[in-house]
Backbone as numpy.savetxt, mean C-alpha at the origin, in Angstrom:
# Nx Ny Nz CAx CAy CAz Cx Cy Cz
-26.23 -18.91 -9.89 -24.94 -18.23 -9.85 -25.10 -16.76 -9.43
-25.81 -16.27 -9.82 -26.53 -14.73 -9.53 -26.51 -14.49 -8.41
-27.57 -15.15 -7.69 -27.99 -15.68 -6.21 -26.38 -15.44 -5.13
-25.58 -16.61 -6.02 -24.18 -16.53 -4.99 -23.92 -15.57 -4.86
-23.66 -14.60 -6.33 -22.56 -13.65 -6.68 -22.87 -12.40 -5.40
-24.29 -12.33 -5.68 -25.01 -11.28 -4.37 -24.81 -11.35 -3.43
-25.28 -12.41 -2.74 -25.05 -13.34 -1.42 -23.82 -13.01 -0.83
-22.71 -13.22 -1.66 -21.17 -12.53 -1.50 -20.72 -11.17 -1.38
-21.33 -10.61 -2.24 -21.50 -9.09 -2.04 -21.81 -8.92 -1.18
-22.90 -9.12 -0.92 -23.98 -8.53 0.78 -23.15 -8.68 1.82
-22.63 -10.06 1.83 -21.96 -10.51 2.94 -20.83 -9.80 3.25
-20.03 -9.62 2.26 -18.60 -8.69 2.45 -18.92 -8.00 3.08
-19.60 -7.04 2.04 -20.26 -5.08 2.82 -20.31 -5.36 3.95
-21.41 -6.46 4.34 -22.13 -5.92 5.62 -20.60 -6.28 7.22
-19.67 -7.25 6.30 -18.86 -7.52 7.19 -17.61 -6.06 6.96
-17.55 -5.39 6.16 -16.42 -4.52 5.81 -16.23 -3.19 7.09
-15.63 -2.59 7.20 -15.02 -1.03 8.06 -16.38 -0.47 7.43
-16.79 0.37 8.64 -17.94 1.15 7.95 -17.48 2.41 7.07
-16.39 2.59 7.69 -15.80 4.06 6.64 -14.57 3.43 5.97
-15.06 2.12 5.19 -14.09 0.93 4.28 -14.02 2.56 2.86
-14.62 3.20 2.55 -13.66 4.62 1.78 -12.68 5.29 2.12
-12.83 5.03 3.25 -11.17 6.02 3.81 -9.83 5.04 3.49
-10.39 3.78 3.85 -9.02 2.89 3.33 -8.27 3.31 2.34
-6.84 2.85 2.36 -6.06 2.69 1.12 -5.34 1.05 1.16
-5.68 0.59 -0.54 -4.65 -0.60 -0.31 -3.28 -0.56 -0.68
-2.21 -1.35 0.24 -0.85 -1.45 -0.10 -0.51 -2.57 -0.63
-0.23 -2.76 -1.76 0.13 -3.72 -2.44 1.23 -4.23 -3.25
1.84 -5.20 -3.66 2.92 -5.43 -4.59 3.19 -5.29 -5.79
2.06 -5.04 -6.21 1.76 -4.48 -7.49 0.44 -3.13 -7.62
-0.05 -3.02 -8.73 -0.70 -1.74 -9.14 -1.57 -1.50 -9.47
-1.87 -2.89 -10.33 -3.14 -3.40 -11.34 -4.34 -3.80 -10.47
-4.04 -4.39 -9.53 -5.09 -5.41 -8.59 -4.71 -5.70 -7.18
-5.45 -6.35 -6.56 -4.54 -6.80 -5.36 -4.54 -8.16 -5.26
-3.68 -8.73 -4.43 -3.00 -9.85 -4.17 -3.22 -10.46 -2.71
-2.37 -11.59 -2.65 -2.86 -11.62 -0.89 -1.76 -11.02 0.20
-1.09 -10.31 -0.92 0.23 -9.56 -0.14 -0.56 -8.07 0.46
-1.45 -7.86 -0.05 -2.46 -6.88 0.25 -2.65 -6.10 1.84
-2.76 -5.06 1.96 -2.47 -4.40 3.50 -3.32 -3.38 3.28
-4.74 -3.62 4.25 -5.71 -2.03 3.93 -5.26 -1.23 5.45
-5.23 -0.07 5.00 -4.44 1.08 6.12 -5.34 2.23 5.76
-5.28 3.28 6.42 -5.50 4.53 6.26 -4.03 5.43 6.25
-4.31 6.51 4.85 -3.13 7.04 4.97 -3.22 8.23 5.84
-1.78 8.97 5.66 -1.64 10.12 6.88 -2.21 11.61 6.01
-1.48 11.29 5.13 -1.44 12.51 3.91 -2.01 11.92 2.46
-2.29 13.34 2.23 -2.93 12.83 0.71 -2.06 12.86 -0.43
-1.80 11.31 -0.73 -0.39 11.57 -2.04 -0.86 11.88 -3.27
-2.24 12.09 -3.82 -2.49 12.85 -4.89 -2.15 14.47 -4.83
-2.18 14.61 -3.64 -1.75 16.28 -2.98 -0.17 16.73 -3.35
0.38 17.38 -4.06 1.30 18.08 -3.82 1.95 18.58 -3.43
0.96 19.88 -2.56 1.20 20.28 -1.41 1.59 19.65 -0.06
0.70 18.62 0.24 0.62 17.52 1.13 1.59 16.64 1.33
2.09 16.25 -0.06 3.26 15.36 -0.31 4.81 16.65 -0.02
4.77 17.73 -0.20 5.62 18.65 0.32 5.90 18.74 1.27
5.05 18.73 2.20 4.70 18.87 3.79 5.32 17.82 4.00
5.67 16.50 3.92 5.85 15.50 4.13 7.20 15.60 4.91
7.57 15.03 6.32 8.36 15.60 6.74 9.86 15.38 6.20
10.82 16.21 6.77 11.89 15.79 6.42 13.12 15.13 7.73
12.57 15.44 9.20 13.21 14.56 10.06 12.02 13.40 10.48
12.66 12.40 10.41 12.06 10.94 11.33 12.74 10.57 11.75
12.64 10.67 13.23 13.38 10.23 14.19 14.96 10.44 13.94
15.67 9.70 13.97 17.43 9.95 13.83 17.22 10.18 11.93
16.44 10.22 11.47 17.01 9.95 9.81 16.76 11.71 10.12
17.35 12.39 9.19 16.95 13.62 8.58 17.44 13.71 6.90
16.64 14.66 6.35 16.35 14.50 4.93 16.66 15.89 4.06
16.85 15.52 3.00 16.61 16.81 2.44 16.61 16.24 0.85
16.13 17.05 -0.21 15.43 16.97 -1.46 16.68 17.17 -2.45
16.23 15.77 -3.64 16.93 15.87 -4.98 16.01 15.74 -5.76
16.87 16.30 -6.87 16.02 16.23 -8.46 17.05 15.12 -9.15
16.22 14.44 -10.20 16.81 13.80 -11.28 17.06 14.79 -12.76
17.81 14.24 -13.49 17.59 14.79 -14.42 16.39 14.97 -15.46
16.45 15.93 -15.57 14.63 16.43 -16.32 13.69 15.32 -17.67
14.66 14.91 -18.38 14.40 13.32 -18.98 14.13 12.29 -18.21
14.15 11.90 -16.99 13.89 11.14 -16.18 12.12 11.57 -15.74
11.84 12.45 -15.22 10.44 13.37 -15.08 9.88 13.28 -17.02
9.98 13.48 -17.81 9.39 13.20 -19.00 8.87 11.58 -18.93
9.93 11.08 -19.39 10.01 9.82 -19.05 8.73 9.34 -18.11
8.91 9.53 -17.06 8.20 9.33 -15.75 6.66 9.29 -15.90
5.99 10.68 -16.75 4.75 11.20 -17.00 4.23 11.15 -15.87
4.88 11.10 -14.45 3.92 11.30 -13.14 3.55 12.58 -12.99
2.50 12.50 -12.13 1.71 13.98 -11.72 2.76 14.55 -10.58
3.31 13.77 -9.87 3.54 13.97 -8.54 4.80 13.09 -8.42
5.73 13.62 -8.03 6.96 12.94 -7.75 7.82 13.62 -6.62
7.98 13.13 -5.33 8.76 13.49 -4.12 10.05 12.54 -4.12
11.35 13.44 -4.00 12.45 12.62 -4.20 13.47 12.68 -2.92
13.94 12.01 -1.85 14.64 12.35 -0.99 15.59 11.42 -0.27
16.78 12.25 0.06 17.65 11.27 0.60 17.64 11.59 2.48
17.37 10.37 2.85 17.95 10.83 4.73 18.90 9.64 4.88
19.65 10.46 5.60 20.68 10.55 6.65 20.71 10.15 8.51
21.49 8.97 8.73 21.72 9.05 9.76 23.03 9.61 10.43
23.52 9.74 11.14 24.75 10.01 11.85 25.40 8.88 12.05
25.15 7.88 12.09 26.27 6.39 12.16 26.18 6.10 10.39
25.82 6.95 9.51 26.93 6.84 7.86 25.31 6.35 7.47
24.29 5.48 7.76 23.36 5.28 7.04 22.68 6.26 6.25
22.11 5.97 5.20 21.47 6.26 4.37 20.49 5.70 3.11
19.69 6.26 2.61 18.61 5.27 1.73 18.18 6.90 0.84
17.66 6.30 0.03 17.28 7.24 -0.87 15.03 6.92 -1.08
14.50 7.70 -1.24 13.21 7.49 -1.33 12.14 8.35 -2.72
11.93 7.48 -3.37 10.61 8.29 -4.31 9.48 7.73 -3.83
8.81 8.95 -3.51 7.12 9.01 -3.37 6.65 9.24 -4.55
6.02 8.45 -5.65 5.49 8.70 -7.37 4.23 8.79 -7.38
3.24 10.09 -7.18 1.55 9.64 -8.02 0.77 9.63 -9.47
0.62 8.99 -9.88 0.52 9.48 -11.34 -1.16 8.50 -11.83
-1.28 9.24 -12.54 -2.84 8.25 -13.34 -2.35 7.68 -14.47
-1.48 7.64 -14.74 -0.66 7.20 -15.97 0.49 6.00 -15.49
-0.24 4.44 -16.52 0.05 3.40 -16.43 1.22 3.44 -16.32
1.95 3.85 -17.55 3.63 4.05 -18.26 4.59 4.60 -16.99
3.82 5.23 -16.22 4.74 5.61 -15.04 5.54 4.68 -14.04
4.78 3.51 -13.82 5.11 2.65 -13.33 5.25 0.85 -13.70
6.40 1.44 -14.64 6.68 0.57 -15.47 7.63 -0.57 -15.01
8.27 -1.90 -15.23 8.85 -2.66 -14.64 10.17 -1.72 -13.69
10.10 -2.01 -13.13 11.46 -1.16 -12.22 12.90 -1.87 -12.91
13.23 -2.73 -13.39 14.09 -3.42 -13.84 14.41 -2.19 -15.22
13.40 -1.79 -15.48 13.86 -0.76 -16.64 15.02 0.28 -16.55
14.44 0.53 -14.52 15.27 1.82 -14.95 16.46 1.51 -14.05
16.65 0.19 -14.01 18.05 -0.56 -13.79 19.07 -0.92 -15.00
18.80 -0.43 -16.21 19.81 -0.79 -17.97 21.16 -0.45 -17.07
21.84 -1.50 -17.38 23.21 -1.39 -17.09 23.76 -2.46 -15.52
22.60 -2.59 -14.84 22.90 -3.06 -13.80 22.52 -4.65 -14.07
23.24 -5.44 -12.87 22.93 -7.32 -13.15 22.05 -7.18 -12.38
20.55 -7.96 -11.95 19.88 -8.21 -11.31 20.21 -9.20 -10.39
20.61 -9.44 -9.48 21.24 -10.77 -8.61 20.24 -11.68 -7.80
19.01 -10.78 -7.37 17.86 -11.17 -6.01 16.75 -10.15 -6.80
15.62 -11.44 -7.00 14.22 -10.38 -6.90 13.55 -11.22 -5.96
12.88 -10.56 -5.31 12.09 -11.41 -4.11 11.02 -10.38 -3.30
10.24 -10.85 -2.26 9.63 -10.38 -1.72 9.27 -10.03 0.18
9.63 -9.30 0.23 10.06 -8.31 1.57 9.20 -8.47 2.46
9.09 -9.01 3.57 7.87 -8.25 4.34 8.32 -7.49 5.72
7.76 -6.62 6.35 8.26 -5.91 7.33 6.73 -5.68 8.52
7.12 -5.99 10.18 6.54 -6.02 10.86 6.11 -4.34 11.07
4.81 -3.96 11.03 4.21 -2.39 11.33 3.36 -2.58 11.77
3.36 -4.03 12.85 2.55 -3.78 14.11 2.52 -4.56 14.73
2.05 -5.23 15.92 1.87 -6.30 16.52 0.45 -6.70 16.65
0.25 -8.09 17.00 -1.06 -8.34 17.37 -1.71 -8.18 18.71
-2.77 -7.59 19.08 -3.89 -8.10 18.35 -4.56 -7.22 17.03
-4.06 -6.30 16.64 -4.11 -5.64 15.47 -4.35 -6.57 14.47
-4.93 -6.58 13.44 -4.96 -7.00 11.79 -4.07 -7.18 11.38
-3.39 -5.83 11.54 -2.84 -5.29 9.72 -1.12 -5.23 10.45
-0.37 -6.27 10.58 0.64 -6.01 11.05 1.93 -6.14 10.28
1.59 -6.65 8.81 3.02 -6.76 7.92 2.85 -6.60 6.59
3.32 -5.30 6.30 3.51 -5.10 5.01 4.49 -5.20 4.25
3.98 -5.85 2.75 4.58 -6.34 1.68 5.42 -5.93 0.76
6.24 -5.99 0.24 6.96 -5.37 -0.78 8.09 -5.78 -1.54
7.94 -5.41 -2.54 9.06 -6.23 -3.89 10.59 -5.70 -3.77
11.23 -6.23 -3.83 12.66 -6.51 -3.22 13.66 -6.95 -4.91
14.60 -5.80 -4.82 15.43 -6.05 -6.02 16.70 -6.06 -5.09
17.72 -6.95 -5.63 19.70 -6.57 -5.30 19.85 -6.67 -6.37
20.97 -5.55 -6.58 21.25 -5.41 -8.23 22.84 -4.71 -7.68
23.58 -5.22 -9.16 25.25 -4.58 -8.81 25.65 -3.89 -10.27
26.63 -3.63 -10.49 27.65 -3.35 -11.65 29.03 -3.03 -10.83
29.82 -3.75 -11.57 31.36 -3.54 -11.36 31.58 -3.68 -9.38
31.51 -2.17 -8.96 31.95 -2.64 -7.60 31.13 -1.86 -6.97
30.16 -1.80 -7.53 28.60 -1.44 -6.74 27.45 -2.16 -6.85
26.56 -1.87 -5.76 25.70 -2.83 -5.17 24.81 -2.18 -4.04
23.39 -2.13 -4.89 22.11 -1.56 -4.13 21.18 -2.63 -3.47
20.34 -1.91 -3.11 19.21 -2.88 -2.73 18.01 -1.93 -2.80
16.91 -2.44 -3.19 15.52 -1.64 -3.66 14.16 -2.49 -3.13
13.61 -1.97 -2.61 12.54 -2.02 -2.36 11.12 -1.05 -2.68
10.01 -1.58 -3.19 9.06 -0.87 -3.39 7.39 -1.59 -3.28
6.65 -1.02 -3.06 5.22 -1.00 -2.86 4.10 0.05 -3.83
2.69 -0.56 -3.58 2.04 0.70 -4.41 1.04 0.55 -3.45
0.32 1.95 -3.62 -0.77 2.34 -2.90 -2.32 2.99 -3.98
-3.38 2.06 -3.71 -4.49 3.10 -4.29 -5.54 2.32 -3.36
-6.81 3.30 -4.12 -8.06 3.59 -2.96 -8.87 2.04 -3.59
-9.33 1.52 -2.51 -10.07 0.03 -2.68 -11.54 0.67 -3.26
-12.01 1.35 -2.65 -13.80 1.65 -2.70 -13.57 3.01 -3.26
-14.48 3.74 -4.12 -14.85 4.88 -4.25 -13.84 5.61 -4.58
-12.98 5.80 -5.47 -11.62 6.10 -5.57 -11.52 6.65 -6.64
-10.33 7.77 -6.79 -10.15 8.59 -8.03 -8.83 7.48 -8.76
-8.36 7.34 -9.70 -7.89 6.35 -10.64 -6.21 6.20 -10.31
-5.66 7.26 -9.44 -4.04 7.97 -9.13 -3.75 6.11 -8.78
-2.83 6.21 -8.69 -2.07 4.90 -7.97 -0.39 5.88 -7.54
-0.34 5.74 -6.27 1.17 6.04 -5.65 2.32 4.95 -5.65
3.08 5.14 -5.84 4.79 4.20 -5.49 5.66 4.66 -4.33
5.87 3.65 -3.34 6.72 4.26 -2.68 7.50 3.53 -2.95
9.50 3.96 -3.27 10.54 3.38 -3.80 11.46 4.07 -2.70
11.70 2.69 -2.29 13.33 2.89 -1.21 14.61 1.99 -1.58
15.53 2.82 -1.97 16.89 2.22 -2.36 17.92 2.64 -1.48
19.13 1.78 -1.37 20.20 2.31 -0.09 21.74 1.11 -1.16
22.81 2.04 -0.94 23.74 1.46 -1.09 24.02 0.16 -0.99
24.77 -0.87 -0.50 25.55 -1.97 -0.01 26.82 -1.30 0.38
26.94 -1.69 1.57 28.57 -0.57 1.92 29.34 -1.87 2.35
29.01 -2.36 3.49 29.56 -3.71 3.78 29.06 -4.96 3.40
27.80 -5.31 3.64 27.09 -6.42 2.98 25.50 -6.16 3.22
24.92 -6.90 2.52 23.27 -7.07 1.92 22.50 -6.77 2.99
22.83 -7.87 3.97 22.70 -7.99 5.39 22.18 -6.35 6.24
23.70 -5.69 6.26 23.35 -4.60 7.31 22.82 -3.61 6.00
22.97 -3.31 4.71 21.87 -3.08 3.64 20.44 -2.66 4.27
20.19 -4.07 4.39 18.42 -4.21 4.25 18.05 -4.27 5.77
19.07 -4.11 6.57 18.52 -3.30 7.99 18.30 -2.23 8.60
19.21 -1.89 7.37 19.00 0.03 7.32 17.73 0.51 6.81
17.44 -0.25 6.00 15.63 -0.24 5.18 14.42 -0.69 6.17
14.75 -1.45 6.89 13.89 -2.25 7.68 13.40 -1.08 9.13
14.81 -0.60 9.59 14.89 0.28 10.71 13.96 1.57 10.11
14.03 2.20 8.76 14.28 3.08 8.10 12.07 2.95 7.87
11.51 1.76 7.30 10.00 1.70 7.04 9.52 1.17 8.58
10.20 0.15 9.33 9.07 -0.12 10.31 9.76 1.13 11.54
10.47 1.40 11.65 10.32 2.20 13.00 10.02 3.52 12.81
10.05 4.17 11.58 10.19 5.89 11.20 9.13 5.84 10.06
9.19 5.39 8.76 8.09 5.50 7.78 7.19 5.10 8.00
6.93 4.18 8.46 5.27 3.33 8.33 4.70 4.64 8.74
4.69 4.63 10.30 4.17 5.10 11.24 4.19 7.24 10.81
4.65 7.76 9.81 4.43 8.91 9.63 3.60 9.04 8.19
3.36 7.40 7.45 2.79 7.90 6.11 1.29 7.66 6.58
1.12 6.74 7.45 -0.33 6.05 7.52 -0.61 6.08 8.93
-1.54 6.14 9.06 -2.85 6.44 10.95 -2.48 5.41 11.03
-2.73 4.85 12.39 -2.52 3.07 12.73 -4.17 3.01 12.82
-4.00 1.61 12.19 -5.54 1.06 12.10 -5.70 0.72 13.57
-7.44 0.59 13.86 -7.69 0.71 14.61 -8.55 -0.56 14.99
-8.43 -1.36 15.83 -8.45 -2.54 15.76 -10.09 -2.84 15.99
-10.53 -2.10 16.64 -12.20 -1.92 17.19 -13.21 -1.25 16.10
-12.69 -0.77 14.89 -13.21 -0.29 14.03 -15.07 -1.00 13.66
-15.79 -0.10 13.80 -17.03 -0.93 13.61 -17.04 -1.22 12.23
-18.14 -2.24 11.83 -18.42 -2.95 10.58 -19.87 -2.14 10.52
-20.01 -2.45 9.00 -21.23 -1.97 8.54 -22.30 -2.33 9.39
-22.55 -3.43 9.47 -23.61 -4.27 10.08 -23.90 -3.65 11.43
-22.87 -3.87 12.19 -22.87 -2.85 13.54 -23.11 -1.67 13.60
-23.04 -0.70 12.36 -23.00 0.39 12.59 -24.91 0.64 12.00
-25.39 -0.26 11.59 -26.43 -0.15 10.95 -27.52 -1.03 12.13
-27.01 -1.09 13.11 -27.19 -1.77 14.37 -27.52 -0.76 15.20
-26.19 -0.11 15.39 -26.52 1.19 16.34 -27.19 2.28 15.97
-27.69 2.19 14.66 -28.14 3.62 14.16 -29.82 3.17 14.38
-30.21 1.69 13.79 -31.56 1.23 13.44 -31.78 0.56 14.45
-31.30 -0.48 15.22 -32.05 -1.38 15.90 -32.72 -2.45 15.12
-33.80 -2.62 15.85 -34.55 -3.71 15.13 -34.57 -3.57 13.52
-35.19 -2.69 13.07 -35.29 -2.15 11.85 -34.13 -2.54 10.93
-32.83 -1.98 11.40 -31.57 -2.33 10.54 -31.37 -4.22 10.36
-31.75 -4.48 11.82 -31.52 -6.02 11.95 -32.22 -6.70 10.69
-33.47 -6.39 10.42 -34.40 -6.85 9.79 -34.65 -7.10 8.22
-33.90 -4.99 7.88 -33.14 -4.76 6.61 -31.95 -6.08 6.16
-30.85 -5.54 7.06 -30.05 -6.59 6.40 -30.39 -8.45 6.45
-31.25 -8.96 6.83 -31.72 -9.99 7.10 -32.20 -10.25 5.48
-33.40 -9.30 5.32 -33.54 -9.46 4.17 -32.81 -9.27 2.92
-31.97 -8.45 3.16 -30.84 -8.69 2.04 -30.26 -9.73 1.73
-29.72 -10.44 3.23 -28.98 -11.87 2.71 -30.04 -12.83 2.33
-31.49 -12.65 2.52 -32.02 -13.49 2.15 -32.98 -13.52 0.87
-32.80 -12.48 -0.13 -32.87 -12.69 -0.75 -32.30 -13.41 -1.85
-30.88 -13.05 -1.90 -30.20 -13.43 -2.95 -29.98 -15.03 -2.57
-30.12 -15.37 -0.93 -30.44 -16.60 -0.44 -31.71 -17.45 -1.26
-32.55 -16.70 -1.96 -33.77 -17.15 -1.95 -33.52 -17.66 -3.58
-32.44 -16.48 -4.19 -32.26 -17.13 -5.74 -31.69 -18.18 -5.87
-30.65 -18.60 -4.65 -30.00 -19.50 -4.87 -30.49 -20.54 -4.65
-31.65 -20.54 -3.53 -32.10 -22.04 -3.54 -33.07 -22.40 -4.88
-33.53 -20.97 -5.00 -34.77 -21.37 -6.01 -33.98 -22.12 -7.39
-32.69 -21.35 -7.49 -31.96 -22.56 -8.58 -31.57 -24.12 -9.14
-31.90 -24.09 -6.88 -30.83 -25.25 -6.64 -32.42 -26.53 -6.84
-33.51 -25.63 -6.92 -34.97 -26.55 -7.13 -35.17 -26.57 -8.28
-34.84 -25.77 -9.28 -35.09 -25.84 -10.56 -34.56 -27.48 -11.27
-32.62 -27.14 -10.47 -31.83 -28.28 -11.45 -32.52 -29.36 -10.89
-33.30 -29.32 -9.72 -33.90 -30.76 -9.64 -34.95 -31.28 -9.94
């Protein structure tokens, strides 16, 4: 079992992005990842403050500008880092957006929480095209609420972001909500227009499809030598496994 567990290891690495630390994963949740999972490089650093300030406020036709919640809401919250903003189009659209970083679990707590008062109607799961092939990484994932009271009616969407390899503990939220003015429909096309044609593309670098792998890069640096290294790596833990597989017999 040992033997495998290695064997697997080795194999990943040597198949992974050689600068697989720069990644960030996007995911549906916070805790772990899933196979809804999307590794990207981001643009800006959302543990940054500053960085997350900078963050622009026109994309493309949307333009933006900054709200606060009420200050019990930020208690509440215990995030390190919270960017809050509404943009604007000129044909009446609009969406509202929190950028959340925090090292603190409690921060990102069921989102349904901080819906008290509202019916939940649709929970489901979103996906949106942010790229084409022959690229990888072309559709990212995300959790999808419709929720009403009386004679209103939102729609929410959200994702989380943290570091796969080598990583400080922060986990980010990005949360996009937008009215219902006419129906669900032109809703969640305003969201759609709003992450794949203007957000994706200003939070995160576009991956790069030629990106070398470890192995390759330990190729071009060593030659024979590297070839030889990693050879013996897979074959060792190759070597526990058979030697196991002679024991049980």
């Amino acid at each position: 079992m040992i033997g495998i567990i290695l064997f697997s290891y080795v194999f990943i690495f040597l198949l992974s992005p050689k600068d697989i630390t720069d990644y960030t994963i996007a995911d549906t949740v916070h805790w772990g990842e899933t196979k809804n999972r999307l590794m990207l490089k981001t643009a800006y650093e959302y543990n940054s403050k500053e960085e997350l300030q900078a963050f622009p406020k026109v994309l493309g036709d949307w333009n933006g500008y900054d709200f606060r919640y009420d200050e019990s809401v930020y208690r509440a919250l215990k995030a390190d880092i919270l960017l809050s903003r509404t943009y604007e189009k000129k044909n009446g659209s609009y969406i509202w957006i929190d950028i959340i970083n925090s090292k603190v679990g409690d921060s990102f707590h069921n989102q349904k929480i901080c819906l008290a008062g509202w019916d939940i109607n649709n929970e489901s799961i979103s996906e949106f095209r942010i790229a084409d092939p022959p690229n990888p990484f072309t559709k990212l994932y995300a959790k999808r609420l419709d929720y009403s009271k009386k004679n209103q009616s939102q729609i929410m969407v959200y994702w989380f972001m943290f570091k796969k390899v080598g990583s400080e503990d922060s986990v980010t939220m990005i949360r996009i909500t937008t009215p219902v003015i006419s129906n669900e429909s032109n809703a969640f096309d305003s969201i759609k227009d709003f992450i794949e044609n203007e957000l994706f593309h200003t939070m995160y670098k576009q991956s790069d499809t030629e990106t070398l792998t470890v192995s390759e890069d330990i190729i071009n640096k060593y030659g024979n030598t590297g070839m030889a290294a990693m050879a013996l790596a897979l074959l060792i833990p190759a070597g526990l496994v058979f030697t196991g597989i002679r024991r049980k017999e």
